[in-house]
Residue frames as qw, qx, qy, qz and C-alpha x, y, z in Angstrom:
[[0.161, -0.851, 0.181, -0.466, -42.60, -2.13, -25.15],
 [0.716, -0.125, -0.484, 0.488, -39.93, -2.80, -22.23],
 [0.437, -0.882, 0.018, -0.176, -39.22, -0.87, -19.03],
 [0.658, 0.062, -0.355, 0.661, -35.72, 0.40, -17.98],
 [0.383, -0.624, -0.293, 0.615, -34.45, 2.86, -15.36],
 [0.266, 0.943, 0.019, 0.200, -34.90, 6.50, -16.10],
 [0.635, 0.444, 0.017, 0.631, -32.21, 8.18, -17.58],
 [0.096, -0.738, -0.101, -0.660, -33.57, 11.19, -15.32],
 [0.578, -0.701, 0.211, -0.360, -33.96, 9.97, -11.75],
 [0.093, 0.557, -0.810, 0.158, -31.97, 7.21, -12.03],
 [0.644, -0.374, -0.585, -0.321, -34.79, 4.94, -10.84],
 [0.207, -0.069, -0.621, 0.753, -35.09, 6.84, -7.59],
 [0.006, -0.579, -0.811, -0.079, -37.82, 8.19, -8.41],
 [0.093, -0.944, -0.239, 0.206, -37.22, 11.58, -7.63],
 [0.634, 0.411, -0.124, 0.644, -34.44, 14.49, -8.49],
 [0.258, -0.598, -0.060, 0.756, -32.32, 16.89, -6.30],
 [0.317, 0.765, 0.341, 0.446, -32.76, 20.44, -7.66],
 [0.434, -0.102, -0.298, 0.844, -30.28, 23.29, -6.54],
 [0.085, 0.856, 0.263, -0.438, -32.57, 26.93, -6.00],
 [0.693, 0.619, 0.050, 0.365, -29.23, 28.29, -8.12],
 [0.769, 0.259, -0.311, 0.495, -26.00, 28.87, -8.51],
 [0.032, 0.592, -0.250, 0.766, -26.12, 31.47, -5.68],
 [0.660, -0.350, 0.382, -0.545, -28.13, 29.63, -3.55],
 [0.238, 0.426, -0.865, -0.117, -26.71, 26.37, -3.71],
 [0.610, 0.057, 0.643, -0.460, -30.09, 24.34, -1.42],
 [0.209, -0.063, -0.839, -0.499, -31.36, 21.41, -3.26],
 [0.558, 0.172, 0.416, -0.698, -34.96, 20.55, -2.93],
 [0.327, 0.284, 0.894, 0.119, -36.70, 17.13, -3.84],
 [0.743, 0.260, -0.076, -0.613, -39.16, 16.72, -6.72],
 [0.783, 0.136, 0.602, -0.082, -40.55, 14.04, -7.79],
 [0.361, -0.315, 0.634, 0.607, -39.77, 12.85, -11.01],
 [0.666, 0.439, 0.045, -0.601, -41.70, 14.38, -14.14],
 [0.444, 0.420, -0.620, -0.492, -40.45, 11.63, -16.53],
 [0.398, -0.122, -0.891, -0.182, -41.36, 8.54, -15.04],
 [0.500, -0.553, -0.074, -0.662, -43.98, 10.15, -12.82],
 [0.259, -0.611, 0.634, -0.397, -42.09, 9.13, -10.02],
 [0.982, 0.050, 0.018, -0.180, -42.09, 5.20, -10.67],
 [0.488, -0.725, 0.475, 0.107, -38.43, 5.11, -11.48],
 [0.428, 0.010, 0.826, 0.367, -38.97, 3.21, -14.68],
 [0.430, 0.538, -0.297, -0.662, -39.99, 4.30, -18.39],
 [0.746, 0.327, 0.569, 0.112, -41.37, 2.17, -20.94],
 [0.241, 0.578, -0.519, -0.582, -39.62, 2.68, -24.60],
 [0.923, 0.348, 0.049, -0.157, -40.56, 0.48, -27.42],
 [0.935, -0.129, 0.300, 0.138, -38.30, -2.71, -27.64],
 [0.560, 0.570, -0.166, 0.578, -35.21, -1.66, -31.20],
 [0.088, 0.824, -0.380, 0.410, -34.31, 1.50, -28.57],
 [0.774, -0.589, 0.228, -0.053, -34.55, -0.71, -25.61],
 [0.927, 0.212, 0.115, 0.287, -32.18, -3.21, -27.43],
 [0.392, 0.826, -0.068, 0.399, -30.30, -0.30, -28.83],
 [0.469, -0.801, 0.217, -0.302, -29.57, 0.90, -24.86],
 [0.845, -0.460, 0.254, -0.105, -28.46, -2.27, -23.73],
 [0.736, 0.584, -0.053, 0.338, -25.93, -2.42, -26.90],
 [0.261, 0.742, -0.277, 0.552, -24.30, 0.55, -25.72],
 [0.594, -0.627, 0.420, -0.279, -23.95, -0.29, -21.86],
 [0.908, -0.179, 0.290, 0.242, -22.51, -3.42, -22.54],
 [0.802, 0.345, 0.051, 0.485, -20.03, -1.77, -24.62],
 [0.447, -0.801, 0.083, -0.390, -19.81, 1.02, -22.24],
 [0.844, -0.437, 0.262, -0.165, -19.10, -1.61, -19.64],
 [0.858, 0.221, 0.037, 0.462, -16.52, -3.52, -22.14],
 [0.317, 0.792, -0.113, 0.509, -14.73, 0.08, -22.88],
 [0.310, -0.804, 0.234, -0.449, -14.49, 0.42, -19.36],
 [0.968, -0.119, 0.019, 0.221, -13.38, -3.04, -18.14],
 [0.769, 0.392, 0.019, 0.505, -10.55, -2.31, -20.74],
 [0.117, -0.874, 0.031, -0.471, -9.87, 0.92, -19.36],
 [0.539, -0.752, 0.265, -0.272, -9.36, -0.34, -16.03],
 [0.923, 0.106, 0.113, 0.353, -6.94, -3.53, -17.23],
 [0.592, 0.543, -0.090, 0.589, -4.70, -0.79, -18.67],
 [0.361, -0.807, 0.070, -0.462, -4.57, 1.18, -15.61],
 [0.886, -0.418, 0.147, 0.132, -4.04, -2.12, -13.44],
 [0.868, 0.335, 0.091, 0.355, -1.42, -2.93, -16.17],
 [0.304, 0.709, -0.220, 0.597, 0.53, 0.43, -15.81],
 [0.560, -0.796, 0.138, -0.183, 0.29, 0.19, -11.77],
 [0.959, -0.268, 0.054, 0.074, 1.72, -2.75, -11.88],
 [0.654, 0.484, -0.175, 0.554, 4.92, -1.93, -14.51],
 [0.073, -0.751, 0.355, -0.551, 5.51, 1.67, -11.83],
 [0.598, -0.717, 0.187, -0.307, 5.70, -1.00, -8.96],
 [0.930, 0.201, -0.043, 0.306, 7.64, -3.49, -10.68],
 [0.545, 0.570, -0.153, 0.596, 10.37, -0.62, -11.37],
 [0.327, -0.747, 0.233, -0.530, 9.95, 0.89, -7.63],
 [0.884, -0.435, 0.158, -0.064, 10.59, -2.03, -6.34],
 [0.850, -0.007, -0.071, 0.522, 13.81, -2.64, -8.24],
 [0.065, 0.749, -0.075, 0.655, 14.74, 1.11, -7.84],
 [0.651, -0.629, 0.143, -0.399, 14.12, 0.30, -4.17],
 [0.948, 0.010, 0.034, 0.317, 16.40, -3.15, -4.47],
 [0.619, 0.496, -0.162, 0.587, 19.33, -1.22, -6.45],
 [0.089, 0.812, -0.135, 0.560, 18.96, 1.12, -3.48],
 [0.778, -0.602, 0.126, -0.130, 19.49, -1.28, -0.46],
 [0.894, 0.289, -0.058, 0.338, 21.73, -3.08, -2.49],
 [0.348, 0.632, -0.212, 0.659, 24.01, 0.35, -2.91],
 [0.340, -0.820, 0.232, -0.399, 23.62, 1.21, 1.17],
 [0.961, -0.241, 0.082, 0.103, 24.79, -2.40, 2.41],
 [0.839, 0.238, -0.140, 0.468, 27.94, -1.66, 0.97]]
């Protein structure tokens, strides 16, 4: 058995709950799944299993955000010579 963060409170230990969708008030409870502790014990394959996906999660996302950087960078590259061609063209 191993101990990660519930999935439920987040390992806060507690959850916000809204009254509903008309009454929008949240109100603490404690947390029924890891009886407010903030950590769950699962038996060791799922744990393993978990920590599989988050790190590939965590890759996916990485990558994610490289291509992002990568595209900022090309739109400032071209703004900047868009921005060149356009001093260039007032000076004269």
């Amino acid at each position: 058995m191993a101990k990660t963060i519930c999935p439920r409170c987040h390992g806060n230990g507690y959850i916000k709950v809204k009254d509903s969708i008309e009454n929008p008030t949240e109100t603490i409870h404690q947390c029924p799944q890891c009886n407010s502790q903030g950590e769950i014990m699962i038996d060791e394959p799922r744990f393993k299993n978990i920590q599989k996906e988050r790190d590939l999660l965590s890759v996916a996302h990485i990558k994610k955000l490289e291509e992002e950087i990568d595209m900022l960078r090309k739109q400032k590259i071209y703004l900047q010579s868009k921005l060149r061609e356009k001093n260039g063209e007032s000076k004269t």
